[in-house]
C-alpha positions in Angstrom: 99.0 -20.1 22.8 98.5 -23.8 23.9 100.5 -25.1 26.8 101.3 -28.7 24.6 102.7 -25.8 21.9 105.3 -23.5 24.2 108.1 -25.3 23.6 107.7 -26.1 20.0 109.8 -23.8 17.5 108.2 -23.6 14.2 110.3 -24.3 10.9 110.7 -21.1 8.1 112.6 -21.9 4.8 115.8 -19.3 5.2 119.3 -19.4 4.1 122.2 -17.3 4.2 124.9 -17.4 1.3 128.7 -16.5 3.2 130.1 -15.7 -0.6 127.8 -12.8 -1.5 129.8 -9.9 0.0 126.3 -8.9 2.0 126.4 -9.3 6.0 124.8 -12.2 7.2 122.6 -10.1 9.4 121.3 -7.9 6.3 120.5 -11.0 4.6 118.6 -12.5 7.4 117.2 -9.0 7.6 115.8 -9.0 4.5 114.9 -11.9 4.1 112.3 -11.9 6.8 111.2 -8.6 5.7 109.9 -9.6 2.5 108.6 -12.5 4.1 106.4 -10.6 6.4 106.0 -7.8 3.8 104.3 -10.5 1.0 102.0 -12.3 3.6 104.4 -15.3 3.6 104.4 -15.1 7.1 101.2 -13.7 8.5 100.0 -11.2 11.4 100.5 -13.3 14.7 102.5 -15.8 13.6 105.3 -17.6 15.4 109.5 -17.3 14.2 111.8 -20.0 15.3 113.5 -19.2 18.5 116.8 -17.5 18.3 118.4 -20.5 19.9 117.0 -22.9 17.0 117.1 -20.5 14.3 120.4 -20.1 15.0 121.5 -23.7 15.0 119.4 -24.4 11.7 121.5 -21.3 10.2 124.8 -21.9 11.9 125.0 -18.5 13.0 125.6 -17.3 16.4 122.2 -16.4 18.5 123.4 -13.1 19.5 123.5 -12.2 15.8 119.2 -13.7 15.2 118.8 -11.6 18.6 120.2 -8.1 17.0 117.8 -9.4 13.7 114.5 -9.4 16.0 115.2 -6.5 18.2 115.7 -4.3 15.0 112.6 -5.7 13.1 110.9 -5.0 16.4 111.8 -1.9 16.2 110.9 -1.4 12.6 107.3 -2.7 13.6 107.6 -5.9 11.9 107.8 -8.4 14.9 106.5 -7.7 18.4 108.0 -10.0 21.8 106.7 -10.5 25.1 108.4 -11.8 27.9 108.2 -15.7 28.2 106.2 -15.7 24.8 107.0 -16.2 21.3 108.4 -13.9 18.9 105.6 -13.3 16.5 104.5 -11.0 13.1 103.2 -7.5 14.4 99.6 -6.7 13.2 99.7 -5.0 9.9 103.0 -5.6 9.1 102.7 -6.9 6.0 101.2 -5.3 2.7 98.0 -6.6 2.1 97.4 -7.8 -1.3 95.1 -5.4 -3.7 91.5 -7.0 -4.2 91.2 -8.6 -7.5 88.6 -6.7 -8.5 86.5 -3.6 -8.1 82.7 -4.1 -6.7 80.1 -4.2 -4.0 80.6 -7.4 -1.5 78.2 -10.0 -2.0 75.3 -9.6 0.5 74.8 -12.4 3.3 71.6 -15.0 2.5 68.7 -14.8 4.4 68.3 -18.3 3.3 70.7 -20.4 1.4 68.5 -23.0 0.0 71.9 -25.1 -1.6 71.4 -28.9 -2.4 73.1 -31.6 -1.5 75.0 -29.7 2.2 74.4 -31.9 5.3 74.3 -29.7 7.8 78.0 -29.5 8.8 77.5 -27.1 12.1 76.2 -31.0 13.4 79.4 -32.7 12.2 79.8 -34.7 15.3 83.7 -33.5 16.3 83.9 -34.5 19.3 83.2 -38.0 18.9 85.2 -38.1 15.6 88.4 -36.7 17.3 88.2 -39.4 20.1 88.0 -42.1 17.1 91.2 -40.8 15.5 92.5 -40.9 18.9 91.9 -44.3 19.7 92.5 -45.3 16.3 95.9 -43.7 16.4 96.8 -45.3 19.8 95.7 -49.1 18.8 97.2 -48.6 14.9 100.1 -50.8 14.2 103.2 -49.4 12.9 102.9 -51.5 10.0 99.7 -49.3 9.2 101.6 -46.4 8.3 103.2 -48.3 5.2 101.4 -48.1 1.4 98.8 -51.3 2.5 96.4 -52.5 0.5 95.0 -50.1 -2.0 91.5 -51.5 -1.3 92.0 -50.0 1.4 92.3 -51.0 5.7 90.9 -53.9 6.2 89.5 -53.2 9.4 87.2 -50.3 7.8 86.5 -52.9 4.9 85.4 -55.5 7.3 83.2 -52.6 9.2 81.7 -51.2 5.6 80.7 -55.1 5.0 78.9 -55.5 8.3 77.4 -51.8 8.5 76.0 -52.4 4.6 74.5 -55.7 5.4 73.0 -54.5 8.7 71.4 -51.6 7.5 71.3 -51.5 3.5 70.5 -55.5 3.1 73.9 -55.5 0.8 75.8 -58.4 -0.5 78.5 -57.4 0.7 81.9 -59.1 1.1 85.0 -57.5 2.7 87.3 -58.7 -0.2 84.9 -56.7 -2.9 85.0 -53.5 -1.5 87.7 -50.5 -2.3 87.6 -47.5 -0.4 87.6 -44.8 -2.3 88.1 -40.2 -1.9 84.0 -40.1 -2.3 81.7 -40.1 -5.0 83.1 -39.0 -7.9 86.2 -40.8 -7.4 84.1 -44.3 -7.0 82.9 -43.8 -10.0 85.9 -42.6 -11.9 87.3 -45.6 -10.9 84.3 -48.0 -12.0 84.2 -46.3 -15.2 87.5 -47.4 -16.3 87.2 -50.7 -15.1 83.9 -51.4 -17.3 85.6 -49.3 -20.4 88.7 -52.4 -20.1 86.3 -54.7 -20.0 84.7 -53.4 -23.5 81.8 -50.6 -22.1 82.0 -48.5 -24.7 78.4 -46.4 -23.4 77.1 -45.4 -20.0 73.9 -44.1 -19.6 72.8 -41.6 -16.8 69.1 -40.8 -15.3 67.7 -37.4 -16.7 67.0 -34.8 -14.6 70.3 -36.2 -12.8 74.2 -35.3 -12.6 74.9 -35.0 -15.9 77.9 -33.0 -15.1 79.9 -35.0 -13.3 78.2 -38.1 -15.3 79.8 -36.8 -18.5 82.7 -35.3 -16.7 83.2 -38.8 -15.4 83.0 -41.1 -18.6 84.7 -38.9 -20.9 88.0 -39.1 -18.8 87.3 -43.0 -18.6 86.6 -42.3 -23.0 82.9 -43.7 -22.2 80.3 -41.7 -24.5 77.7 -40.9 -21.2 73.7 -41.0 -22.6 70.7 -39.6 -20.7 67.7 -41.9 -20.2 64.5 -40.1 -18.9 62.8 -40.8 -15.4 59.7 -40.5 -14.2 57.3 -41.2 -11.4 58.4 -44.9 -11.3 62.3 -44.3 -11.9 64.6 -44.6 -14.3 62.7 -45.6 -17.7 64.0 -49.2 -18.5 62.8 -49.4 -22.1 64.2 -46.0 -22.6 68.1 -47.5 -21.1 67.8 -50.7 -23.6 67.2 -48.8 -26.8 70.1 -46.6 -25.7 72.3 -49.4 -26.2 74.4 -48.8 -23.4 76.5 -51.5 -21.5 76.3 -49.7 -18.0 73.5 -46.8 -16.2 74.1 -44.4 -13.2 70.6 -44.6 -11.0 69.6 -43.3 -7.4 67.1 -46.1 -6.8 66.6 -45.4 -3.0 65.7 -41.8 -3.3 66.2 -40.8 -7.3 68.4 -37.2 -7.6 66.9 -34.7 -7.6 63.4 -35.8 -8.1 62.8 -37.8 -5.1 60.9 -40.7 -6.2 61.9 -44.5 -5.5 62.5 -47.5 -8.4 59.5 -48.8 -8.5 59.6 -52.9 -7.4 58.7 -54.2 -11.1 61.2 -51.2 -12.1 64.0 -52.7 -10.5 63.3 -56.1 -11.5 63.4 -55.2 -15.2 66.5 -53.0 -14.7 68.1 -56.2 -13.1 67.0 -58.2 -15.9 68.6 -56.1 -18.6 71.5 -56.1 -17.2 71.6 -60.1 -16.9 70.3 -59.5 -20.7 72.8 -57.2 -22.0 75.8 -58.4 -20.1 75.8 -54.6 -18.5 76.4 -53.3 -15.3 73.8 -51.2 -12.8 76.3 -48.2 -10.8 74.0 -47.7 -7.9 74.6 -44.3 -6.4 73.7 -45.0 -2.5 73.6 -41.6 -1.6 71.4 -40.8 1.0 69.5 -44.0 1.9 70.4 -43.2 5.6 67.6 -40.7 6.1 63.8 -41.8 5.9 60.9 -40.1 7.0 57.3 -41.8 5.8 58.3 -45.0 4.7 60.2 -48.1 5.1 63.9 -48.1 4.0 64.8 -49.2 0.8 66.8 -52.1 0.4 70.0 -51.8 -1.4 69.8 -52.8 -5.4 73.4 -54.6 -5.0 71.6 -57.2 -2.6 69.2 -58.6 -5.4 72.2 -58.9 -7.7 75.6 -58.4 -6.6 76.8 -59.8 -9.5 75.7 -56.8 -11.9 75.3 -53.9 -9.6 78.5 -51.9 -8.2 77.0 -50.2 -5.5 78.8 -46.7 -4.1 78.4 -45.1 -0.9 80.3 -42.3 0.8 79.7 -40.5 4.4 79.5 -36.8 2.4 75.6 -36.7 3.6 75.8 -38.9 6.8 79.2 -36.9 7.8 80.2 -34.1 6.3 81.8 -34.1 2.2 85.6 -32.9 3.5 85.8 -36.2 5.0 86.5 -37.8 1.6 85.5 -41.5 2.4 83.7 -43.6 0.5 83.5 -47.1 -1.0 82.7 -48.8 -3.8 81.0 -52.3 -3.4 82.1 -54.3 -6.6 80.6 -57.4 -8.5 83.4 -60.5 -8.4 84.6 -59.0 -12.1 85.4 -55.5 -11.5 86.9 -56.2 -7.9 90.5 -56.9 -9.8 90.4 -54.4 -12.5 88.7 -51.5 -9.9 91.4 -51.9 -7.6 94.0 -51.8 -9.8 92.7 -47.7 -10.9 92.9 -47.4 -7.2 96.8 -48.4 -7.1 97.0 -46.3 -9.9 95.1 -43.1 -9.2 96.6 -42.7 -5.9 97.8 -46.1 -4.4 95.1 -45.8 -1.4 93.4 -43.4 0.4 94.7 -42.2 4.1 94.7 -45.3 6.6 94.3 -43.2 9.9 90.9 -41.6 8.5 89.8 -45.1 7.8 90.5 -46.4 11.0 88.6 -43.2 12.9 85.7 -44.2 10.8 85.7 -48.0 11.5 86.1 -47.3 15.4 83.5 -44.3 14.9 80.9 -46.8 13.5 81.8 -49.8 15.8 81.5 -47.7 19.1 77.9 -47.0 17.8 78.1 -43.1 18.1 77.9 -43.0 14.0 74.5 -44.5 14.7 73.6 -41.9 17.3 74.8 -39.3 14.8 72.6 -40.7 12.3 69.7 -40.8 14.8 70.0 -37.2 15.8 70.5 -35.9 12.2 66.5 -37.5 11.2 65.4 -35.4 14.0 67.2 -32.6 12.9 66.2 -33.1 8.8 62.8 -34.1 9.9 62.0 -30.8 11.5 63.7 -28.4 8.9 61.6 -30.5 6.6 58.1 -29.7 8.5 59.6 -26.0 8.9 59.7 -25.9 4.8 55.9 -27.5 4.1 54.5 -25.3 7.0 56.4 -21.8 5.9 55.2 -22.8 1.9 51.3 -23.6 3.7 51.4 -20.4 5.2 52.9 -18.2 2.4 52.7 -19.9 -0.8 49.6 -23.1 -0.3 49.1 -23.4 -4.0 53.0 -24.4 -4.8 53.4 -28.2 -5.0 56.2 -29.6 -3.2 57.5 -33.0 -4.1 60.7 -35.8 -2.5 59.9 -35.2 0.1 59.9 -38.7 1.4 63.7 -39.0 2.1 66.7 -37.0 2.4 67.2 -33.2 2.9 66.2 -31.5 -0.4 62.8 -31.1 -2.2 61.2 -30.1 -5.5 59.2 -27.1 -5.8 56.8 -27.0 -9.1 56.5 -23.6 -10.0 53.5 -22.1 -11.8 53.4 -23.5 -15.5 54.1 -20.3 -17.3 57.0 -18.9 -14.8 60.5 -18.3 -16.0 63.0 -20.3 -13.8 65.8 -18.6 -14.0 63.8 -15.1 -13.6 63.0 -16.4 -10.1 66.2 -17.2 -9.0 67.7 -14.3 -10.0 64.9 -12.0 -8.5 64.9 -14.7 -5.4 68.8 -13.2 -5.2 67.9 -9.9 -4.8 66.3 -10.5 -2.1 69.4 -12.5 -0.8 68.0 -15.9 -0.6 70.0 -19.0 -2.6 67.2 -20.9 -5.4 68.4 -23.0 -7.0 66.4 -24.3 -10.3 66.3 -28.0 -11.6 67.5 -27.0 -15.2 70.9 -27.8 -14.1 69.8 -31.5 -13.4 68.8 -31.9 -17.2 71.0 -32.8 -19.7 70.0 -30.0 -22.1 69.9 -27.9 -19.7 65.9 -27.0 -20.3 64.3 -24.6 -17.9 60.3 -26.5 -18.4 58.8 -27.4 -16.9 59.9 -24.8 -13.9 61.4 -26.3 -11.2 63.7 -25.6 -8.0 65.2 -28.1 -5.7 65.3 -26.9 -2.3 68.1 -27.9 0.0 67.3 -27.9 3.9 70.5 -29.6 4.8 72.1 -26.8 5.9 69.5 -24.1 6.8 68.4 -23.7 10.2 64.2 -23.6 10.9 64.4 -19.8 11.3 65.9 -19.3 8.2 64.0 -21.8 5.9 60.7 -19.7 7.5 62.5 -16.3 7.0 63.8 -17.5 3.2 60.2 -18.7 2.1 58.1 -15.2 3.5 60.8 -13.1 1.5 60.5 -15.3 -1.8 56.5 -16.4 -1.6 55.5 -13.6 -4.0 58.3 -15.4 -6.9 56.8 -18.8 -6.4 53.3 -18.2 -6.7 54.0 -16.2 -9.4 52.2 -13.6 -7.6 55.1 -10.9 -8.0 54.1 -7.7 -9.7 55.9 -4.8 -11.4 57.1 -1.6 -9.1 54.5 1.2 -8.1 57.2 3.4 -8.4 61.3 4.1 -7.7 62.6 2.2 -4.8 62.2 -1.3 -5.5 64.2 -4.0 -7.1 64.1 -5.2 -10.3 60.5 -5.0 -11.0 59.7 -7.1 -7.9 57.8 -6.2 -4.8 
């Protein structure tokens, strides 16, 4: 146990009714049986002192004293001198597994999309920001605020996005936001008041939480194609929608970048149509063979919300993010914030502004390309040495890429058989919006895979993506792959 914790007695919801006829020390008796017997209170956990539990009862500490030392005796609790009282090992019944079966095998590889790596979340340097923003925080800080959020992070946001994205961005404009899918949430309603009746998303894309999204805001969400240029422009107009969901810098999950004349017209139809461009800023942090990519909200701030999060620069249980808004949604966006949740947590906030003006959230970012940019030559080196005639595309940016399988194999046959052979595929059908398995596809996540196991992964999968795999010789292998 801690030193800072030894004189800390934890609280536990018990009461004691004087009316019922029972003895106050069989209740309490029971009471902490059934605790410990349903895993309320679990294996080495702490009890109250006798001295506090007593007071908090009003019962006399002799009588919590002659509860413990039976319950010890019974092999619920277990005391050592100058230590805590805590739950014996095994005291309590375990729960029966919910349902018969083999456990799920570990991955070799687990090739899953969209995973920084989060063994490289940076915690030390993250704990001495929420210290330091603890110890300068105002008191008044720990009120509601402003449910735009601080404005000390705000003010940071501003400077970091103009710095490094080439954003329009003014302090007074932004909201922060619980990530992503909350940003958008939140912009959604805001353009369905002011009369957005359609919202169209790139295809392959998120069309889950795209449709998930609008129908809560009562949007109708419509796919619009990409290809090698972006998002299809022509395509978006004759959708009729009044708003589009695009990944300009680095286009999810294909990879490629709005082409320059691509984002001009985009802007232009929006001017056009009165709509509004939702700029999905995901991971324009992490370039490898080109220049950066200029935000879209800086060549028209006045039509493009712009929403960026630290779930890829960070780590995703951070839940910070903000959404950069044109002068007319600023009002109406931070008014769903009031009403979703009046504000997201101020202390988090203020780690993060501290974290990015000390300059170690730079540093971070600095080692994590050195870190993505090797996993990424471990992947194209493992497929040149196993698998040389499988394409690999998106490679340009971020931590995930898309591997073209052979024209005539079955997607979801190669996952599956890739599962057997405990490595995570995961195919680009569930990027479409109807959901279409060809061409064959699989995006390949290296966020979160060490070198050794993107090498290990590819060797024991090579066979599936070549489309070399042939039917068993005889018993012994696994469904019908070598």
């Amino acid at each position: 146990m801690p030193p800072q914790w030894a004189g800390l007695s934890p609280e536990l919801l018990l009461s004691v009714d004087r009316d019922s006829g029972e003895q106050l020390r069989a209740q309490l008796e029971r009471q902490l049986r059934d605790a410990i017997r349903t895993g309320r209170l679990g294996a080495g956990e702490r009890l109250p002192s006798s001295r506090g539990l007593a007071r908090e009862l009003g019962l006399s500490r002799g009588l919590v004293q002659d509860c413990y030392a039976q319950l010890q005796a019974e092999g619920y609790l277990m005391t050592r001198t100058g230590s805590a009282t805590r739950v014996a090992p095994g005291a309590h019944v375990p729960p029966a597994p919910a349902s018969p079966g083999r456990t799920a095998p570990r991955l070799i590889a687990d090739f899953r999309h969209g995973v920084p790596d989060l063994g490289s979340f940076p915690i030390a340097d993250w704990l001495w920001a929420t210290r330091e923003a603890a110890r300068a925080m105002p008191t008044s800080d720990l009120d509601y605020g402003d449910p735009r959020g601080s404005s000390v992070l705000r003010e940071v946001v501003a400077g970091y996005l103009r710095r490094v994205r080439a954003a329009a961005a003014d302090p007074e404009r932004i909201v922060v936001c619980s990530g992503y899918a909350q940003g958008l949430g939140l912009t959604l309603r805001a353009l369905a008041l002011a009369g957005v009746r359609e919202v169209a998303y790139e295809d392959p894309g998120g069309p889950a939480t795209a449709s998930a999204a609008a129908g809560a805001a009562g949007l109708k969400a419509v796919p619009v194609p990409v290809d090698e240029d972006g998002v299809d422009v022509r395509a978006l107009d004759a959708s009729g929608a009044r708003a589009v969901v695009v990944t300009p810098a680095h286009q999810w999950p294909t990879g490629v970048v709005l082409a320059p004349r691509r984002r001009i017209a985009l802007i232009e139809w929006a001017m056009r149509r009165d709509a509004y461009v939702i700029e999905d800023d995901y991971d324009a942090e992490f370039r490898y063979d080109r220049e950066p990519v200029g935000a879209l909200q800086g060549l028209a701030a006045d039509r493009v919300v712009s929403i960026g999060t630290v779930s890829k620069s960070l780590a995703p249980a951070l839940r910070i993010g903000w959404i950069l808004c044109p002068p007319a949604l600023a009002a109406p966006v931070t008014e769903a914030k009031r009403l979703a949740d009046r504000g997201s947590p101020t202390l988090d906030q203020l780690a993060l502004a501290r974290l990015i003006e000390s300059g170690r959230h730079d540093r971070h970012l600095r080692r994590m390309r050195t870190l993505y940019a090797a996993r990424r030559t471990a992947l194209v080196d493992a497929l040149a040495a196993h698998a040389p005639e499988v394409r690999l595309t998106g490679l340009a940016a971020g931590f995930h890429a898309v591997l073209h399988l052979a024209p005539d194999a079955d997607e979801r046959s190669v996952v599956a058989a890739a599962r057997e052979r405990s490595v995570g595929l995961y195919g680009m059908s569930a990027c479409r919006s109807d959901g279409a398995t060809a061409p064959a596809r699989l995006v390949l996540g290296f966020g979160d895979v060490g070198e050794r196991a993107i090498t290990e992964g590819v060797a024991a999968v090579a066979d599936l993506l070549t489309g070399q795999a042939r039917p068993p010789a005889g018993p012994g292998t696994r469904r019908g792959f070598r």
